[in-house]
C-alpha positions in Angstrom: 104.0 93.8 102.6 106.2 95.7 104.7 109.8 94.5 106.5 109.4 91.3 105.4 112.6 88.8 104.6 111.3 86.8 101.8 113.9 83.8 100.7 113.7 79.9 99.8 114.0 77.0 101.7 117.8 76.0 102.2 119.6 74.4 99.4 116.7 75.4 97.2 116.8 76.6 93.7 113.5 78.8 92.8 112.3 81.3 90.0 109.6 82.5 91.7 110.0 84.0 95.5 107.0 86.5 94.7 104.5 86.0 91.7 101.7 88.1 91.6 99.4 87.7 88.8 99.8 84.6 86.1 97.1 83.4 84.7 94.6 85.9 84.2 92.3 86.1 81.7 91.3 89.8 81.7 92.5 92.9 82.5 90.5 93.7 85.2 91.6 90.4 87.0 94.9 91.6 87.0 96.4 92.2 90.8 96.6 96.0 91.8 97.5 98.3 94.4 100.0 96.3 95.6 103.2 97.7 97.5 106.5 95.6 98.3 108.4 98.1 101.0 111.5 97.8 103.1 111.4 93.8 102.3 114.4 91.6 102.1 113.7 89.6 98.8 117.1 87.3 97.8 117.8 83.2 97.0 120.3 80.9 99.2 123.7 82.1 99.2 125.0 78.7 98.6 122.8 77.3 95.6 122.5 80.5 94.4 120.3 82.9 92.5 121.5 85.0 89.3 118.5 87.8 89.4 115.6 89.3 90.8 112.6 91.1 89.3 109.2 92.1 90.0 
C-alpha cells in the first residue's frame, strides 16, 4: 500500500484499522512481503484513538 489515508468511519471507535495475519495455524501461512509506505493510518479525532501499531 502506498499513499493511502486509512481511518474509521465517523464517530467510530476501532482496534483494528490494519490487521494482517490472525489466525494462522502455521508459519508458513503467515502474511509476508508486505510494505505500508507514505500511508496516513489515524482514528476519528473526536471519539478518539489512544495508539497505533503494526
Amino acid at each position: 500500500m502506498i499513499g493511502i489515508e486509512v481511518r474509521p468511519a465517523p464517530g467510530v471507535y476501532t482496534f483494528d484499522l490494519i490487521r494482517i495475519g490472525t489466525f494462522e495455524a502455521q508459519i508458513s501461512q503467515l502474511p509476508h512481503d508486505i510494505e505500508i509506505d507514505r500511508c496516513y493510518i489515524h482514528g476519528d479525532s473526536i471519539v478518539g484513538a489512544s495508539e497505533g501499531s503494526l
